[in-house]
N, C-alpha and C positions, 0 to 999 in steps of 0.2 A: 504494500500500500504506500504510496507515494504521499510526500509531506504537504500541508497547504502552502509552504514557499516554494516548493518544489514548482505545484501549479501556476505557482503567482511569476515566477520566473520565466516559464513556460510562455503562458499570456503576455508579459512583459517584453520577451524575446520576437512575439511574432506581429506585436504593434510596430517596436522598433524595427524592423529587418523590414516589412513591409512598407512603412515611409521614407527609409532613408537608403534600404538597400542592407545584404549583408558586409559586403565590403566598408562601406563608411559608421559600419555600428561599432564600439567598444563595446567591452562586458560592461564598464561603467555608467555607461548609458544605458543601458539594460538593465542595473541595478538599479538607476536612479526611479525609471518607469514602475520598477517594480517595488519601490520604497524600503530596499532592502539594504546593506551595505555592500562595499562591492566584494570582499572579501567571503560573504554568505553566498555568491554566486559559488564560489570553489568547493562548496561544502555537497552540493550537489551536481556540479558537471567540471570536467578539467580545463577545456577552454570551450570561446567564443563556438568552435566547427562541434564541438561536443553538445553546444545547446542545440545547434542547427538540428543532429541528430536522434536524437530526444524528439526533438519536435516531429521529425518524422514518423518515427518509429513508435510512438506515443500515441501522436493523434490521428495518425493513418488507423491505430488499433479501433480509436474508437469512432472512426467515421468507417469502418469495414465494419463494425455491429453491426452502424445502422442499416447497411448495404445487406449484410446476409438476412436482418432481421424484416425489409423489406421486400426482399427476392420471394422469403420462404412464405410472408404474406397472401402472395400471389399464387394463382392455381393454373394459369395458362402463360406458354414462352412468353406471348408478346407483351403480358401484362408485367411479366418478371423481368423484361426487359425496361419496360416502361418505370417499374418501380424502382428498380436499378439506378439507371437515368435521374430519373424525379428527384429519388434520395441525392445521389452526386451533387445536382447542381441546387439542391435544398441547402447539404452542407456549407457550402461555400456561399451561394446568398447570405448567409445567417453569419455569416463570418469569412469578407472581401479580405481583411488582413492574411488571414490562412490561406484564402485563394492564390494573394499574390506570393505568397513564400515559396507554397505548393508548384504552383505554375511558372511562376520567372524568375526568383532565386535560385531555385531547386537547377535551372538552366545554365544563372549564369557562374554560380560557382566553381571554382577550379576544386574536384570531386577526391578526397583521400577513398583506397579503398572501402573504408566499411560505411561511407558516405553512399559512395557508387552502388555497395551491395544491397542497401536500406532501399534506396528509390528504385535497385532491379525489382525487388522482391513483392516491393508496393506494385509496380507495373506488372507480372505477372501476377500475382493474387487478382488484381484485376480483369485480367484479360484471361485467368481461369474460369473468372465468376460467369464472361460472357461467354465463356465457350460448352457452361453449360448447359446456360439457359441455348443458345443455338443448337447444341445435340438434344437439346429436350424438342425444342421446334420440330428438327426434323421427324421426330417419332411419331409427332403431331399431326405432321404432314402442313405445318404452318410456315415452316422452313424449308427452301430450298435443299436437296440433298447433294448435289455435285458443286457448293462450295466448298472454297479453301477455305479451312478453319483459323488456320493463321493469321490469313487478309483480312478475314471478316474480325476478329479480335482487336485488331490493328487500326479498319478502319473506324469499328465502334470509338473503340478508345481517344485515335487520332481527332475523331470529328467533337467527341464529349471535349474533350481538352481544349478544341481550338473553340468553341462555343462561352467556355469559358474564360480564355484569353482575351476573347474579343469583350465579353463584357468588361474583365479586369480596366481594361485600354481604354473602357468607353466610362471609368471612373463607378463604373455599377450603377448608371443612373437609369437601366431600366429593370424588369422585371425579368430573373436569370432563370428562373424555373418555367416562364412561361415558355421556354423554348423546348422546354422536355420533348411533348406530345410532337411538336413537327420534324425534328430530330427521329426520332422513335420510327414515324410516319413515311420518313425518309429509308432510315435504315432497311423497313420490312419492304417498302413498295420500289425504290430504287426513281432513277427518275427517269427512266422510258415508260413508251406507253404499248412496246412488246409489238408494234409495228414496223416494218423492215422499212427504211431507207430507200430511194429508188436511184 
């Protein structure tokens, strides 16, 4: 069980990195956010790339809760698709600081290995969660069966990611979850209309 400075450091960490960047953040400034001293940051992480990590590995756990705990909600692929989705971009609505840490820190960082191996791990968890509800489709027969399982993990993911990028860029001043349903809508229908070309 993790301490409440532990948290508050946590939260502290992912205001500061998300305004100013992780590059230009201090622990010190981290601390000051967090109303701690700076010296209590060391008490719970070793350095500045050590909180980065933490943050990952931390709160990736408890926004894949909410992910499994919305998938299993659901009784049919496309819905478990949809809840998937909904949930993703719910998290990060509810919380643009995590978004941008998640999304463009996570990018622009120069990555030590157990850094690199945290965000593989998060991206595949991911892209297993879709590749089940997409074997579940096919059995359904709601899913195509002669897709690539890879591509389609890829593109899911690729398209959720940049959906949320663009809001991050647009300062979050619209509604991020309203884009679940057409995202979703896209994925299962594709955008032809299954008519040949002449």
């Amino acid at each position: 069980m993790k301490s409440d400075k532990y948290h508050l450091i946590i939260e502290a960490a992912i205001t500061v990195f998300a305004k100013q960047g992780y590059y230009q953040t201090t622990v010190a400034q981290i601390a000051r956010e967090a109303g701690v001293a700076d010296g209590t940051i060391y008490l719970y992480f070793k350095n500045k790339e050590d909180i980065l990590l933490q943050i990952f590995s931390f709160r990736a756990k408890q926004i894949f809760d909410r992910f499994y705990e919305a998938v299993a909600e659901a009784e049919l692929s496309e819905e478990k698709l949809r809840s998937l989705i909904r949930s993703h971009l719910e998290a990060f609505q509810q919380d643009r600081g995590l978004a941008v840490v998640f999304q463009s820190e996570s990018r622009q960082v120069r990555k030590s290995d157990a850094l690199t191996e945290q965000i593989n791990q998060i991206s595949k968890q991911y892209r297993n969660l879709i590749g089940e509800i997409v074997e579940k489709g096919q059995d359904e027969g709601f899913m195509r069966k002669d897709l690539y399982l890879g591509l389609v993990k890829r593109f899911v993911l690729g398209a959720v990611e940049e959906v949320i990028n663009t809001w991050v860029l647009a300062g979050g001043r619209y509604d991020l979850v309203s884009m679940a349903d057409p995202l979703v809508d896209l994925c299962m229908r594709g955008i032809g209309t299954g008519k040949k070309s002449t």
